[in-house]
N, C-alpha and C positions, 0 to 999 in steps of 0.2 A: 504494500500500500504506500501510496505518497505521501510524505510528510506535510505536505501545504500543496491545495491545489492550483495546479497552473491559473484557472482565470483569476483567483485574489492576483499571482502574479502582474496578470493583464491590468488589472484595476491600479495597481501602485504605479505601474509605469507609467498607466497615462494619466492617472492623478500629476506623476511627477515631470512629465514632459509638457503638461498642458501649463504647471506653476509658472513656466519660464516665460511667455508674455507678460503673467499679470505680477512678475519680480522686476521686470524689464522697467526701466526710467521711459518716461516718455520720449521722442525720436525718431529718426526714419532709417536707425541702424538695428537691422531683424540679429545680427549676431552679439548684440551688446543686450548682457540678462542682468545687469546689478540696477539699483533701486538708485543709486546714486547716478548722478546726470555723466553722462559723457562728453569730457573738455578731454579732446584729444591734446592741446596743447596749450603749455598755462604762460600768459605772456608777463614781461617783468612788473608794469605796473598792481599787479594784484599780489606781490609777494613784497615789492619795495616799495617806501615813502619816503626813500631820502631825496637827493638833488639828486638830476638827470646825471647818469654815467656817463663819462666822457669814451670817444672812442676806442685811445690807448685798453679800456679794460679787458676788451674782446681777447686781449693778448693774454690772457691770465695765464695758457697751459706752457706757454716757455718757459714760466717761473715753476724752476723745478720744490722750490717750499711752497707755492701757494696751492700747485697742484696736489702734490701730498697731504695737504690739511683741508683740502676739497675732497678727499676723496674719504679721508679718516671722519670729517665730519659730516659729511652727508649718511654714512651707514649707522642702518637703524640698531644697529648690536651697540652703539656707543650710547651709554643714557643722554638726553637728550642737554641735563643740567652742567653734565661733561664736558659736551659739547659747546657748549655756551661759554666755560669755564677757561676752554681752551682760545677761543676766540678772544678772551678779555686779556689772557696771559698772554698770548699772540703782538697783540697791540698795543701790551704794554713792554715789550719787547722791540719797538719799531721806533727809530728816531722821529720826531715829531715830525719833520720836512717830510716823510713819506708813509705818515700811516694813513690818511686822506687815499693814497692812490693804490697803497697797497691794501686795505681793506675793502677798498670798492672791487679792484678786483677779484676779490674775493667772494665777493658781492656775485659779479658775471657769472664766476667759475662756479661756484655754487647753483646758480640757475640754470646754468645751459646744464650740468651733470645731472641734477635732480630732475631736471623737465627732463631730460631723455629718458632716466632710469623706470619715469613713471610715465610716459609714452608706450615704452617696451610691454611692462606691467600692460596697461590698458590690452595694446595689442594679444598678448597674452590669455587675458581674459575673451578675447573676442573666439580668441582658436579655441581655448579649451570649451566656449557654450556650444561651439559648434559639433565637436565632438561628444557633445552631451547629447545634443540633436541628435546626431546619427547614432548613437549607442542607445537610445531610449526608443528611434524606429527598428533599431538589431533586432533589441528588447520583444517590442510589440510582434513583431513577426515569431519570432522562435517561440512566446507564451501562445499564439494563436494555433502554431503549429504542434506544440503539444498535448492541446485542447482538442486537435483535432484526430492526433494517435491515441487521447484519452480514452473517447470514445469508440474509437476505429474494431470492428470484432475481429477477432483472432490477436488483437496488437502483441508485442513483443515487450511483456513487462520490464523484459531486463534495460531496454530502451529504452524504456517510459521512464523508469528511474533513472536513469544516467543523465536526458537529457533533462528531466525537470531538476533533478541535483543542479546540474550546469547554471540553470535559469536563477538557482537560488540564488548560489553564489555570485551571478552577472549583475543582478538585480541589488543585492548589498553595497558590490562594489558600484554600482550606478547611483545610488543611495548616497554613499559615502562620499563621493565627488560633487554630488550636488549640495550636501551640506557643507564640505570645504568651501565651496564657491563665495557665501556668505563671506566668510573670512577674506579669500582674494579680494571681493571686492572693495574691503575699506582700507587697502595697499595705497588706489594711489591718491586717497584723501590723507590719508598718513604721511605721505610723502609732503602734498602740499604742504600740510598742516608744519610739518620737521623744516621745512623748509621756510615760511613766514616766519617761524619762531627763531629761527638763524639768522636771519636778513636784517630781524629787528634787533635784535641782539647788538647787528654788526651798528646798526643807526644811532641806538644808545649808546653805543660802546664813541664814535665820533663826536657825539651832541656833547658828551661828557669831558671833552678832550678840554 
């Protein structure tokens, strides 16, 4: 006998395949499933208030120190207070004539690296709902075709068992992945978020000078 009949099967999948519209943020991108709005790309004014960066800053990645403290302080493994901590000890570090230029670039460096990291993310999220798509129509076909060896006379139980086992396990790991998702998606408000709190950091950190 079967431990769980295949149509409950049918019903969770498309319980959980039908969620993804109504998870989905408003849009006219069918492969974007989080609740949170898609800004494929986040421009500087909504992470900086200080004065307009001058062009020189673009140049940030030749500076092999400012690059390194872009990269240590943009990652989420560093607490965030740390991070903040390092930025203050940075600048106070910096002869007065050049912390003006050297923090702004820092300023650049930090944005252009965080806006891609949480581009990527985005993009990421778009492959994995789609592959949610296609594993939850896998789904629906192999519960259907179960259903229909269930009933089938003469069926081949050893069969019946093996492939609704299959289903089980397809169906948890389909489960499991859609509740991850939740999580992916507040990556790359996390990101903004690390990244306004750095930027202002660096504002205060000048206004104080």
């Amino acid at each position: 006998m079967m431990r769980w009949p295949s149509l409950i099967f049918l019903s969770v999948v498309l319980a959980a395949s039908l969620a993804w519209p109504a998870l989905a943020a408003q849009g006219d991108d069918p492969d974007w499933p989080c609740i949170q709005r898609k800004v494929p790309q986040l421009s500087l004014v909504q992470v900086w208030n200080g004065a307009e960066l001058r062009p020189a800053t673009v140049e940030w990645s030749k500076d092999a120190t400012i690059s390194a403290l872009v990269v240590e302080l943009s990652a989420r493994r560093v607490p965030l207070q740390e991070a903040q901590q390092k930025i203050r000890g940075y600048a106070q570090g910096l002869p007065v004539g050049e912390r003006e230029q050297r923090l702004t670039m820092l300023v650049q460096g930090l944005f252009d690296h965080m806006n891609q990291e949480r581009s990527e993310v985005i993009s990421g999220i778009a492959r994995y709902a789609r592959g949610q798509r296609d594993m939850a129509a896998r789904l629906r076909r192999e519960a259907s075709a179960v259903d229909a060896l269930r009933v089938k006379p003469g069926a081949d139980l050893n069969e019946l068992a093996l492939r609704n086992d299959r289903l089980v396990l397809q169906t948890r790991i389909f489960q499991e992945r859609a509740q991850s998702l939740s999580f992916v998606c507040e990556v790359p408000t996390l990101i903004e978020q690390r990244l306004y709190a750095l930027t202002k950091t660096i504002a205060q950190t000048l206004g104080a000078r």
